[in-house]
MDAnalysis code that builds the backbone (N, CA, C; Angstrom):
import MDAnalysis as mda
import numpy as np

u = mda.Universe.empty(651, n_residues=217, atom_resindex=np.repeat(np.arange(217), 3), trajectory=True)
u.add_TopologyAttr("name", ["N", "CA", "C"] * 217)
u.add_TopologyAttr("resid", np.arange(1, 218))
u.add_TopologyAttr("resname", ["UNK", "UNK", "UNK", "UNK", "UNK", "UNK", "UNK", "UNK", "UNK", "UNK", "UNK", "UNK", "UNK", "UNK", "UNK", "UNK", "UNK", "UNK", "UNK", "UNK", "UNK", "UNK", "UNK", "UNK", "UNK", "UNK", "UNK", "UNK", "UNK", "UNK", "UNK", "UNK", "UNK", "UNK", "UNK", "UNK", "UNK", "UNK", "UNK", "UNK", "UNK", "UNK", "UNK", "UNK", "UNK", "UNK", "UNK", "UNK", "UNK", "UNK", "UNK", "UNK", "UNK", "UNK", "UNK", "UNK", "UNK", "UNK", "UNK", "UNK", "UNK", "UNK", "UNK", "UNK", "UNK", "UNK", "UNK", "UNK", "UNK", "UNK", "UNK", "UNK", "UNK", "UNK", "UNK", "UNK", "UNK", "UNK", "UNK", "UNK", "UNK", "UNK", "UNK", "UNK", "UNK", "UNK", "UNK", "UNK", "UNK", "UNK", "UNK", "UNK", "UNK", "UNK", "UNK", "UNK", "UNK", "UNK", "UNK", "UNK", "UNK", "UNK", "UNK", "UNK", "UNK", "UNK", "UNK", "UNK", "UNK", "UNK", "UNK", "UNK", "UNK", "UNK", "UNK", "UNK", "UNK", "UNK", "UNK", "UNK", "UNK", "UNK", "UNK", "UNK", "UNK", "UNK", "UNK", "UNK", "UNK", "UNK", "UNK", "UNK", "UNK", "UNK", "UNK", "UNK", "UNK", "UNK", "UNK", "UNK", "UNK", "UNK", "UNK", "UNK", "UNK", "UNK", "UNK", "UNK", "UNK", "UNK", "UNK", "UNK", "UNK", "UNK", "UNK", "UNK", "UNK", "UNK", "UNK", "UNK", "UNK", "UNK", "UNK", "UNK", "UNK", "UNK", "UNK", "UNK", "UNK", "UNK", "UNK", "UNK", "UNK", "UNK", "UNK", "UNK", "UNK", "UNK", "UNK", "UNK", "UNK", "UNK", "UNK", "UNK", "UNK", "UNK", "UNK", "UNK", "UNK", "UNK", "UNK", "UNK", "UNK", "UNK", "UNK", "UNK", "UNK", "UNK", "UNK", "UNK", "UNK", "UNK", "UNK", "UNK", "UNK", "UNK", "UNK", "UNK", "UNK", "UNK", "UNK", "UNK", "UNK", "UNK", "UNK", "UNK", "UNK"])
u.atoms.positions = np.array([
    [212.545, -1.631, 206.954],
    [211.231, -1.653, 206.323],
    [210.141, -1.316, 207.344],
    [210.527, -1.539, 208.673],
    [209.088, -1.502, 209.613],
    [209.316, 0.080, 209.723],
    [210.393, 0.575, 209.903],
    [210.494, 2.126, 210.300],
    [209.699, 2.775, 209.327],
    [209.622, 2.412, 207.948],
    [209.277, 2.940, 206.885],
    [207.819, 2.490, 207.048],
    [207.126, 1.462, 207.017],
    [205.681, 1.127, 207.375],
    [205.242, 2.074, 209.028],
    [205.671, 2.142, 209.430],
    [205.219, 3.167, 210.925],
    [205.338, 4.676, 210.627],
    [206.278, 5.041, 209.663],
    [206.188, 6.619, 208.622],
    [205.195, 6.933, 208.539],
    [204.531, 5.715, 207.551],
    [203.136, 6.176, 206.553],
    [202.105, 5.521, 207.062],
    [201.923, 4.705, 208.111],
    [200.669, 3.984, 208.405],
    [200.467, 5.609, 209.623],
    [201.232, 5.533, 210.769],
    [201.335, 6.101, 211.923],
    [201.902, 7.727, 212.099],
    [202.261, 8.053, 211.422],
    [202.945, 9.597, 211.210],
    [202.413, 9.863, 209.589],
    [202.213, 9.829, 208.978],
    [201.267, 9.955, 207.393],
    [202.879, 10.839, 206.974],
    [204.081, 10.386, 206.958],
    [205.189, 11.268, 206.458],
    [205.976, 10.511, 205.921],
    [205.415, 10.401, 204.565],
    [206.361, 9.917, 203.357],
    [207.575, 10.094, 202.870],
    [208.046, 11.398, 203.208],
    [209.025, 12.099, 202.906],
    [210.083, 11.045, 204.272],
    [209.822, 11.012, 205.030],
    [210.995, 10.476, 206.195],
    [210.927, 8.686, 205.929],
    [209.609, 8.395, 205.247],
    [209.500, 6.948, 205.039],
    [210.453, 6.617, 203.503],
    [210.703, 7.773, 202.834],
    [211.590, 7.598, 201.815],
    [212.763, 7.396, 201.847],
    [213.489, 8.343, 202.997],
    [214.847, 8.139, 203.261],
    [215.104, 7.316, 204.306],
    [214.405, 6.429, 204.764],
    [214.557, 5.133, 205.336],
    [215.038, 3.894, 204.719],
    [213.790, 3.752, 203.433],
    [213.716, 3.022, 202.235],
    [214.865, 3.388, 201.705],
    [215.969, 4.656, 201.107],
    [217.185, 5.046, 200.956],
    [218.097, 4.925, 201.117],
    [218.311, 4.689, 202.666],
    [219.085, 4.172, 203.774],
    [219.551, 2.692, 203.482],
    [218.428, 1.658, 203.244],
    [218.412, 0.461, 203.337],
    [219.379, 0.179, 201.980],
    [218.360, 1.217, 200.674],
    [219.169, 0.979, 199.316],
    [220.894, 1.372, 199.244],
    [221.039, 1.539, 200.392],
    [222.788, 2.381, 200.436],
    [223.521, 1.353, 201.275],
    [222.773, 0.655, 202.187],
    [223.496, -0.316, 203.225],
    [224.050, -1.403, 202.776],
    [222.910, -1.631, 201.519],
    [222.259, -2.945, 201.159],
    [222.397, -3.258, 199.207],
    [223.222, -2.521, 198.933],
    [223.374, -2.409, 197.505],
    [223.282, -3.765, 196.717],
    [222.160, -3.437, 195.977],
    [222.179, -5.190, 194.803],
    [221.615, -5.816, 195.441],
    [221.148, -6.068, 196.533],
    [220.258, -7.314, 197.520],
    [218.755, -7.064, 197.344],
    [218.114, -8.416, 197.759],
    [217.121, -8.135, 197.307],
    [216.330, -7.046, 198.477],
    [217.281, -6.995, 199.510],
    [216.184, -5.769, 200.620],
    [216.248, -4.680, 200.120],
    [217.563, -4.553, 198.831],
    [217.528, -2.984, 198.238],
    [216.676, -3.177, 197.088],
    [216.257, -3.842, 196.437],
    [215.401, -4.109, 195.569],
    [213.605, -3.988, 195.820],
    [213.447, -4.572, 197.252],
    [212.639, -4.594, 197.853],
    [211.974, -2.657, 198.034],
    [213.102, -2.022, 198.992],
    [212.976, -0.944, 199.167],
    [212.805, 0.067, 197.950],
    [213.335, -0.308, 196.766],
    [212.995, 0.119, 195.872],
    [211.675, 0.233, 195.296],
    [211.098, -0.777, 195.116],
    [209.458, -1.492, 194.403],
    [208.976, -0.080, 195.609],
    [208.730, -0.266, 196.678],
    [208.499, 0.798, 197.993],
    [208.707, 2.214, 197.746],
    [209.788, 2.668, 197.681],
    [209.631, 4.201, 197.283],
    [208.894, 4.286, 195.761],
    [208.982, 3.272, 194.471],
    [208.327, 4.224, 193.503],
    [206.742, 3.856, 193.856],
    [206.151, 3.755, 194.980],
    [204.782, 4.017, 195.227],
    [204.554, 4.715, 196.523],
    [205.340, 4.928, 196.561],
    [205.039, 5.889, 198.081],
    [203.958, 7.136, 197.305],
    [203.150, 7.246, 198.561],
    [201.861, 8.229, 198.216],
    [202.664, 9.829, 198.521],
    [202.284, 11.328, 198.180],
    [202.770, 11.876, 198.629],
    [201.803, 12.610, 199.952],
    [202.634, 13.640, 200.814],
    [202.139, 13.864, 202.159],
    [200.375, 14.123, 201.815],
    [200.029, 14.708, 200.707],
    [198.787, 15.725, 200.409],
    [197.423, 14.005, 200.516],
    [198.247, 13.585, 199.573],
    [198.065, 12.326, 199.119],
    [197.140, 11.426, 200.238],
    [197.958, 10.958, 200.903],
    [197.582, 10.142, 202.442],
    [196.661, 11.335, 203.539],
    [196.483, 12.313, 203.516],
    [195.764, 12.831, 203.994],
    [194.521, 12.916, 203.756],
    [194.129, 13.195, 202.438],
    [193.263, 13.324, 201.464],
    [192.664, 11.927, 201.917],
    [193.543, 10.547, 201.851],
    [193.071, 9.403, 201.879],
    [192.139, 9.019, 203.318],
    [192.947, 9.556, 204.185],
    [192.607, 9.519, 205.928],
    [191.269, 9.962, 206.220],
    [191.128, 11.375, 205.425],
    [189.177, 11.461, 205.493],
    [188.476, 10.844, 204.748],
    [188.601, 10.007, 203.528],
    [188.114, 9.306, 202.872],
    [187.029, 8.323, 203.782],
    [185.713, 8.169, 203.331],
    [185.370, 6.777, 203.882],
    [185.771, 5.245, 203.538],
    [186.022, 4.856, 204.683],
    [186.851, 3.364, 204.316],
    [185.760, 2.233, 203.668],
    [186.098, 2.138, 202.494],
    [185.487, 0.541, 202.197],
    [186.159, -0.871, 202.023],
    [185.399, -1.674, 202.740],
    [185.636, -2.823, 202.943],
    [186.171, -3.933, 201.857],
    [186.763, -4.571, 201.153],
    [186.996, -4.747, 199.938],
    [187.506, -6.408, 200.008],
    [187.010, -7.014, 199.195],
    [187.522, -8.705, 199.712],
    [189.073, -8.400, 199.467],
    [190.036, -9.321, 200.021],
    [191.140, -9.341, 199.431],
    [191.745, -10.194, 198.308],
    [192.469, -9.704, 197.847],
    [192.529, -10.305, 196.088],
    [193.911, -11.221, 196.460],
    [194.000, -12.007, 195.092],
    [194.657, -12.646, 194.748],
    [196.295, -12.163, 195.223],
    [197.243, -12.810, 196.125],
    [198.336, -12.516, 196.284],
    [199.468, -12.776, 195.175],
    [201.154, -12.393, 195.351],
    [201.732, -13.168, 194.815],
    [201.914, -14.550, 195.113],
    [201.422, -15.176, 194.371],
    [201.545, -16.796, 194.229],
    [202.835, -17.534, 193.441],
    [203.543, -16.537, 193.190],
    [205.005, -17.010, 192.007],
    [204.546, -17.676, 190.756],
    [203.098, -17.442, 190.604],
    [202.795, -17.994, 189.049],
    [201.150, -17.358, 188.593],
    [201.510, -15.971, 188.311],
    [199.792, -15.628, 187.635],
    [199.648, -15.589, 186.075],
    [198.919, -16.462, 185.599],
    [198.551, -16.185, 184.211],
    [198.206, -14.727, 183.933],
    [198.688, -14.681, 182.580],
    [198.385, -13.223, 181.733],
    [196.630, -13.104, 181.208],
    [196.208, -12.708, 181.945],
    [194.739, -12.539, 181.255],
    [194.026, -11.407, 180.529],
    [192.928, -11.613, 179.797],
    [193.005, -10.139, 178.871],
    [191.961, -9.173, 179.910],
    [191.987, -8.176, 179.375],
    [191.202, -7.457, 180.079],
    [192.065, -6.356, 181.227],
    [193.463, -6.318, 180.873],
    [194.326, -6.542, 182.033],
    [193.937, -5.063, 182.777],
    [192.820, -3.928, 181.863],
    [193.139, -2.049, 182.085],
    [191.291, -2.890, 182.254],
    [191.292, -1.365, 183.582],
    [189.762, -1.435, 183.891],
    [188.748, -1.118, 182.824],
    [187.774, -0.941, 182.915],
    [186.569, -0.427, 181.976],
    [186.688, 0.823, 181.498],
    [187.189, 1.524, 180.100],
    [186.978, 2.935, 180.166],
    [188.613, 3.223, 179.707],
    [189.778, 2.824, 180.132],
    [191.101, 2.878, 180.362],
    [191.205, 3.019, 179.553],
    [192.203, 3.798, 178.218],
    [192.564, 3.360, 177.052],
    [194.225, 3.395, 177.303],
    [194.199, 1.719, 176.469],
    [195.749, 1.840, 176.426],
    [196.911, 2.644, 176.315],
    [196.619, 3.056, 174.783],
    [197.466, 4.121, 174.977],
    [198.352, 5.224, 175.963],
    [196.889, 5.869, 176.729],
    [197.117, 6.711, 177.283],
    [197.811, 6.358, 178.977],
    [197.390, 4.706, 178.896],
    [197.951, 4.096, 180.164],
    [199.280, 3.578, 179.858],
    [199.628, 3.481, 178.363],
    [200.828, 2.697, 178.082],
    [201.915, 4.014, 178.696],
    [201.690, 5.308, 178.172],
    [202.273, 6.774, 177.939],
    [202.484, 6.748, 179.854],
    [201.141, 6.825, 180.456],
    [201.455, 6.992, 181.757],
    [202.357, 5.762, 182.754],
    [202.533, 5.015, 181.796],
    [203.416, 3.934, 182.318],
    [204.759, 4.517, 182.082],
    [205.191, 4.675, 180.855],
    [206.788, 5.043, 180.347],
    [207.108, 5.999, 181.240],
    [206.113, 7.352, 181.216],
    [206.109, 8.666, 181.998],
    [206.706, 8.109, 183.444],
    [206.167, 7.027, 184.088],
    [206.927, 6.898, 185.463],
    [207.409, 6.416, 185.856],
    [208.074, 5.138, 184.855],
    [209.301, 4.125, 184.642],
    [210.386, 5.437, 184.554],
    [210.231, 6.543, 183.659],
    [211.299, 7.492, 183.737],
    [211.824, 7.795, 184.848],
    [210.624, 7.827, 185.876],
    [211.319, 8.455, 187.180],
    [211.392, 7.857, 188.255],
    [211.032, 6.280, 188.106],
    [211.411, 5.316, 189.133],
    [211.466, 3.872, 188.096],
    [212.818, 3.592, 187.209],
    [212.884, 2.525, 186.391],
    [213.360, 1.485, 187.066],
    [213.096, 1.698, 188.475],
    [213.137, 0.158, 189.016],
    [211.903, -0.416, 189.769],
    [210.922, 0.054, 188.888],
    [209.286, -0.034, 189.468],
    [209.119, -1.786, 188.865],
    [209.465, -3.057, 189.334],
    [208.467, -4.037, 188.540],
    [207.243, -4.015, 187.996],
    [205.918, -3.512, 188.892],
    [204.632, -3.917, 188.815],
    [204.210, -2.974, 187.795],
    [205.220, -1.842, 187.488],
    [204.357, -0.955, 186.555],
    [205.053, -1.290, 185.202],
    [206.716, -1.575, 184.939],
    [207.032, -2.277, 183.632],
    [206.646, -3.646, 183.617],
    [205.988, -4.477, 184.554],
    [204.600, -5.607, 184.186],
    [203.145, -5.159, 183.536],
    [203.003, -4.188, 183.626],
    [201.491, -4.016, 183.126],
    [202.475, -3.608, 181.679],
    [202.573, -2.677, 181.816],
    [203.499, -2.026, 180.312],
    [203.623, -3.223, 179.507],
    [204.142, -4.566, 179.921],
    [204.744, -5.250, 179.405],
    [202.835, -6.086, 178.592],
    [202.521, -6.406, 179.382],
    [200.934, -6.589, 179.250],
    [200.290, -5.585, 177.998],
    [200.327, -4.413, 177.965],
    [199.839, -3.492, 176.942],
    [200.195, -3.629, 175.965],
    [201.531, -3.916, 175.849],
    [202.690, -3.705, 174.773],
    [201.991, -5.198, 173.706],
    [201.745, -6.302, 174.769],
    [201.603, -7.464, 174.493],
    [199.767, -8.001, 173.632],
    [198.777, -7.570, 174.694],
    [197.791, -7.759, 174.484],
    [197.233, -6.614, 173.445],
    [197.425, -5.357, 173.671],
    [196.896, -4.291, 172.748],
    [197.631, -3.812, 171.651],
    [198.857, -4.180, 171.486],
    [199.693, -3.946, 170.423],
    [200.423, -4.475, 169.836],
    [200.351, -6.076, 170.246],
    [200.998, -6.923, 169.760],
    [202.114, -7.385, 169.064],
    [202.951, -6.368, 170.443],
    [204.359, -6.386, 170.092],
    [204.809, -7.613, 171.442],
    [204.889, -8.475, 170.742],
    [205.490, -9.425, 171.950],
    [207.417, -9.109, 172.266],
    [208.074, -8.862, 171.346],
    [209.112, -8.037, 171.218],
    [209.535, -6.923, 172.254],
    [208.422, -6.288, 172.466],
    [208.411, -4.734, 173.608],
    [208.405, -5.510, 174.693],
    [207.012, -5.887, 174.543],
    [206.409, -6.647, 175.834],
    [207.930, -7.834, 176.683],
    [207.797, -8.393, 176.376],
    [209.461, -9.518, 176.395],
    [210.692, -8.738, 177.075],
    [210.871, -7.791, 176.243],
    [211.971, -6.567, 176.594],
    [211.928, -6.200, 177.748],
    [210.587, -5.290, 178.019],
    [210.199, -4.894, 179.569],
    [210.404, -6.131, 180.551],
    [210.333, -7.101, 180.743],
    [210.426, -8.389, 181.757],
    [211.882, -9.034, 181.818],
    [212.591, -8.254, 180.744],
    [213.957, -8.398, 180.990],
    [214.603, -7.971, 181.469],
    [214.018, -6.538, 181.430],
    [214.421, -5.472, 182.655],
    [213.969, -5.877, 183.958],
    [213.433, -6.492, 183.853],
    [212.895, -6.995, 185.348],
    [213.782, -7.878, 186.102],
    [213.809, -8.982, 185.141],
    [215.083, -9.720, 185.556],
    [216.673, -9.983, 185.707],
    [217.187, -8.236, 184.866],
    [218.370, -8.049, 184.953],
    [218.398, -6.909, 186.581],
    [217.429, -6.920, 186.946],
    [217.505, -5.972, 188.382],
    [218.159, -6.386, 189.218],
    [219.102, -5.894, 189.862],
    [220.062, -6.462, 191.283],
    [218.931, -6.606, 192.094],
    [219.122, -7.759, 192.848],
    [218.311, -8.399, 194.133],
    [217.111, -8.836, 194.176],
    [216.617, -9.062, 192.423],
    [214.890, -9.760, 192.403],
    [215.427, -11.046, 192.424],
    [214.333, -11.330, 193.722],
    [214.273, -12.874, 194.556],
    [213.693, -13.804, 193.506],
    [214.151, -14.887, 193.791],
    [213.678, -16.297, 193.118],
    [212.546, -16.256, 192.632],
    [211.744, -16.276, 193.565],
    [210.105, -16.581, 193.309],
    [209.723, -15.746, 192.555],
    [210.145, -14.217, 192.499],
    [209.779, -13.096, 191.587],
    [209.853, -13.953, 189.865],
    [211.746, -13.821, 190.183],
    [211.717, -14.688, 188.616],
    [211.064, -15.184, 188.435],
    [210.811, -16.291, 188.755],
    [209.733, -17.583, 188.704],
    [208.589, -17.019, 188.052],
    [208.200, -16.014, 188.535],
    [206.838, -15.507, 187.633],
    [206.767, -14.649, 187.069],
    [208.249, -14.180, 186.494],
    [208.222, -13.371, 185.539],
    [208.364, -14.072, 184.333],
    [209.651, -15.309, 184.584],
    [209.642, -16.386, 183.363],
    [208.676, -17.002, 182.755],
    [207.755, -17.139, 184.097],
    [206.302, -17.850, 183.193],
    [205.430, -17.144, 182.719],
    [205.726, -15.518, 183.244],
    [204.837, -14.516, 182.594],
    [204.966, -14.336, 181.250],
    [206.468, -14.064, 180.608],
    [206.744, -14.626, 179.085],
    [206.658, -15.621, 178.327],
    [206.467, -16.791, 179.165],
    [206.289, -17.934, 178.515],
    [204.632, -17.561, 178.420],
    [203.704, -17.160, 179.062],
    [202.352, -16.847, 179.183],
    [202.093, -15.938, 177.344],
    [202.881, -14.577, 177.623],
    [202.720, -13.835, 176.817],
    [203.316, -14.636, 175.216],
    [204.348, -16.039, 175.437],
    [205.005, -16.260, 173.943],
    [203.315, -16.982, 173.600],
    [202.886, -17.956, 174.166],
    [201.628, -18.689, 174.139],
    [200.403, -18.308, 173.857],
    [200.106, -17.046, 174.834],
    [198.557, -16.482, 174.174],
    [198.812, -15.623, 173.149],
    [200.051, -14.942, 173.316],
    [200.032, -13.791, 172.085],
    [200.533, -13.847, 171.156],
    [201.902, -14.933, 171.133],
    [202.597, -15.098, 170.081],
    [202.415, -16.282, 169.412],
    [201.741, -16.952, 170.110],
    [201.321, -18.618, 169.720],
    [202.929, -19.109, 169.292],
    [203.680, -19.006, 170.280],
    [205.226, -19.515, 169.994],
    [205.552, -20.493, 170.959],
    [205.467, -21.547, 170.752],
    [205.788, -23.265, 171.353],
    [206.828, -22.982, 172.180],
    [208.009, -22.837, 170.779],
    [209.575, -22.841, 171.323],
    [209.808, -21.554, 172.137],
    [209.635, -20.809, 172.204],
    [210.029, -19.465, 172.962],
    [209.266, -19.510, 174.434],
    [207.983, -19.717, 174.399],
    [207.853, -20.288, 175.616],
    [208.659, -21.660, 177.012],
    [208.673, -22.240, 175.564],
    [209.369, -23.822, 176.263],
    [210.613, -22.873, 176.594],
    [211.572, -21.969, 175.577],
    [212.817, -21.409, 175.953],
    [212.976, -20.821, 178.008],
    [212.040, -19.875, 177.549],
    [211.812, -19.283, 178.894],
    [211.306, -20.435, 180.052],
    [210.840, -21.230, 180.096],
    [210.513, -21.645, 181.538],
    [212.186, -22.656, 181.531],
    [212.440, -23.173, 180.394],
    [214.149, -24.185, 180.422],
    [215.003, -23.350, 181.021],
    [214.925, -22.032, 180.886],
    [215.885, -20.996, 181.282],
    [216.191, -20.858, 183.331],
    [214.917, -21.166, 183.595],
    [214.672, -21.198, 185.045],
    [215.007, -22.180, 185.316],
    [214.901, -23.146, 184.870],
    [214.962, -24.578, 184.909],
    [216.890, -24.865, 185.207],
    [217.790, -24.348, 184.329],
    [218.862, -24.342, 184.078],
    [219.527, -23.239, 185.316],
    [219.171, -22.194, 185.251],
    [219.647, -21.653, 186.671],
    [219.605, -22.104, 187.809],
    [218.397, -22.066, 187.911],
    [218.074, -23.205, 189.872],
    [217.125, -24.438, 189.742],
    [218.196, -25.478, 189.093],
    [217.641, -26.865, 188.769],
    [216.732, -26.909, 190.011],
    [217.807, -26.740, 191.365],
    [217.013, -27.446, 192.682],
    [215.506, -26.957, 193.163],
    [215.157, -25.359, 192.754],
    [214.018, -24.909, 193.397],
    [213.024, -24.892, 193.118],
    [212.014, -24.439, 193.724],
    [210.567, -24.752, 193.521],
    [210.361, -24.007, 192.409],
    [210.820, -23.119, 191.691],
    [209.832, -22.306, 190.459],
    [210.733, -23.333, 189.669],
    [211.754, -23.929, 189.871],
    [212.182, -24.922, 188.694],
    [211.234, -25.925, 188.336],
    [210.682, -26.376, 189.363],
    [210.256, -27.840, 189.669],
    [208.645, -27.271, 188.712],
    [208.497, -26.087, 189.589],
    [207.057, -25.705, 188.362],
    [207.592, -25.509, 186.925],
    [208.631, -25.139, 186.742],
    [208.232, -24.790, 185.158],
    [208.461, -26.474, 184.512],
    [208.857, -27.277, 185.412],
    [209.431, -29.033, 184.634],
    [207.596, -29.181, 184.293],
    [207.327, -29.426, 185.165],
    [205.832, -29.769, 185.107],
    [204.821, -28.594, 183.961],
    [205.125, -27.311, 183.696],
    [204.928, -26.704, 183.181],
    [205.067, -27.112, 181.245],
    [206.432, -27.482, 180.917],
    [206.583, -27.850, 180.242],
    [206.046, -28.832, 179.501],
    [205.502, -30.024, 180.142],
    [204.738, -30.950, 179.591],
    [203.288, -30.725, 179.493],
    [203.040, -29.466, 179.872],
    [201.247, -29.266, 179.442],
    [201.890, -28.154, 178.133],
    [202.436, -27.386, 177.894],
    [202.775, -26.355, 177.062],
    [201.493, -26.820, 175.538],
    [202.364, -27.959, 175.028],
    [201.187, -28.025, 174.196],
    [200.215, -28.135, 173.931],
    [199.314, -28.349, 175.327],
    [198.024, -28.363, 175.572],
    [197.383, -26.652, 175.458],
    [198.555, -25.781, 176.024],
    [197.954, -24.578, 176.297],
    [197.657, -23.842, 175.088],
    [198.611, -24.347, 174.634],
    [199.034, -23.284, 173.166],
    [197.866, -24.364, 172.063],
    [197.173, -25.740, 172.229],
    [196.071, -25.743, 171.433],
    [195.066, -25.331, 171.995],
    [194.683, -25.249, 173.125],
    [193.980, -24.780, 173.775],
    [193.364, -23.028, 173.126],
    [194.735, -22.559, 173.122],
    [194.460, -21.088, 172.972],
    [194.167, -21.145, 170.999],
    [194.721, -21.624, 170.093],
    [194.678, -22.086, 169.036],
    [193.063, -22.311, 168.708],
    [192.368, -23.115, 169.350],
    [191.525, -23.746, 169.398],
    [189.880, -22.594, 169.585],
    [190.344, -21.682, 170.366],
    [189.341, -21.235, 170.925],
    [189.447, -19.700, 170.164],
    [189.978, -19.880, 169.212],
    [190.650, -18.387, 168.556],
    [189.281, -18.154, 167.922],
    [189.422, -19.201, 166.714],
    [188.015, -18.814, 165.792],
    [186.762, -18.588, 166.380],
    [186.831, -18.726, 167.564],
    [184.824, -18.897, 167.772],
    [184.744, -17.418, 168.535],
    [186.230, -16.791, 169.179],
    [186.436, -15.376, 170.065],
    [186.037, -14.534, 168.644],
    [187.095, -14.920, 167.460],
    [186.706, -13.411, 166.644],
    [185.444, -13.857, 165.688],
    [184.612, -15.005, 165.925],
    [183.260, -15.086, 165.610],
    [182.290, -13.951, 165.894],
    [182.448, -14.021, 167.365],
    [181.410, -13.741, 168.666],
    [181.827, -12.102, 168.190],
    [182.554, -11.936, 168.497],
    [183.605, -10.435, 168.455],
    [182.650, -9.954, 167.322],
    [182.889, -10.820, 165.926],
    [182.733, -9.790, 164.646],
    [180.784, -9.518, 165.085],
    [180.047, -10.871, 165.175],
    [178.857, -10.637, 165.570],
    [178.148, -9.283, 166.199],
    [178.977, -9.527, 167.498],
    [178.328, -8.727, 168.153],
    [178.254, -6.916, 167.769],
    [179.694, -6.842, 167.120],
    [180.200, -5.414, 166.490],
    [179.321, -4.773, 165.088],
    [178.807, -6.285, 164.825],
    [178.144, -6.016, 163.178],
    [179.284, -5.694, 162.102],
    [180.576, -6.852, 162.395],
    [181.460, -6.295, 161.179],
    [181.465, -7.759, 160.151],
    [180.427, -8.418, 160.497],
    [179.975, -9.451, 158.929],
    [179.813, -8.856, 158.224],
    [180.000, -8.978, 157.437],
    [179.295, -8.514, 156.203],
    [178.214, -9.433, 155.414],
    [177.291, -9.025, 154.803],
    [175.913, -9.456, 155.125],
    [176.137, -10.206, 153.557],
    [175.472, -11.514, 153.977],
    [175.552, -12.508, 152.342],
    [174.271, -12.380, 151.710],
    [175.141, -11.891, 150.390],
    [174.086, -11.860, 149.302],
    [173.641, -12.994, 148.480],
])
């Protein structure tokens, strides 16, 4: 992995930082360092790419939120302007040609979920995630609660949530994403009234502001 980070930080040559990342996936079959190296090549920039970037002026940018092994699903998930669709399409388009990308069948899974309200699709994609040779613990960990996230806000489904975090729970009683989803479990019904709760006053505000009342006679 460092040979491959000194490619593209220090030589801007992606192409030799690929078959490094390659190397590892051939040494290392099914582990999570080949899994690892994987997530890595389907974002590698290409040579034109990182050059282009190098004259760029650099801005300073706070740093965001890491993996923490547990991020809630929040809405809003495509910037200002984005339309799903056309981001859902450019998602499939490059799952085709690197379908062992997590972070991009996670958003997919997000679109599928929040804008089309197929919790079904959405669910599907994160299964693919977790049938991948060599995704580490902690990954699971927040992919399970990412479905339990998506059964709750989108599906308003108790049991299917509770299913998914028991599921982690039952594989690695002993570890820490277990120990979160135990504790997880006993707020569940808080979340899911929570989200219940706050439904009517969202498509209040919503219809208001759109002007889709219709006006009493």
């Amino acid at each position: 992995m460092q040979l491959a980070d000194w490619q593209i930080r220090y030589w801007r040559d992606p192409d030799s930082a690929r078959e490094s990342l390659e190397e590892i996936r051939n040494r290392f079959p099914e582990s999570e360092y080949a899994h690892v190296a994987a997530q890595r090549i389907a974002h590698l920039a290409s040579r034109e790419h990182l050059l282009e970037a190098q004259n760029r002026t650099s801005i300073h940018l706070p740093i965001g939120e890491e993996d923490i092994g547990l991020t809630s699903v929040r809405s809003g998930v495509l910037p200002a302007g984005d339309d799903p669709a056309s981001k859902a399409a450019e998602y499939v388009k490059h799952l085709e040609l690197h379908p062992l990308d997590c972070d991009v069948r996670e958003k997919l899974a997000i679109i599928y979920a929040e804008h089309y309200q197929r919790i079904d699709y959405a669910i599907d994609q994160l299964e693919q995630v977790l049938q991948q040779p060599g995704v580490g613990l902690r990954h699971a960990g927040r992919i399970v609660n990412t479905m339990a996230d998506i059964h709750i806000k989108f599906g308003k489904d108790l049991e299917a949530a509770r299913q998914c975090l028991q599921r982690i729970i039952d594989q690695f009683p002993n570890s820490a994403p277990a120990e979160t989803a135990r504790q997880r479990l006993g707020t569940l019904k808080l979340e899911l009234r929570g989200k219940q709760e706050s439904l009517p006053v969202q498509l209040g505000s919503y219809e208001q502001d759109i002007g889709l009342k219709k006006k009493q006679l």
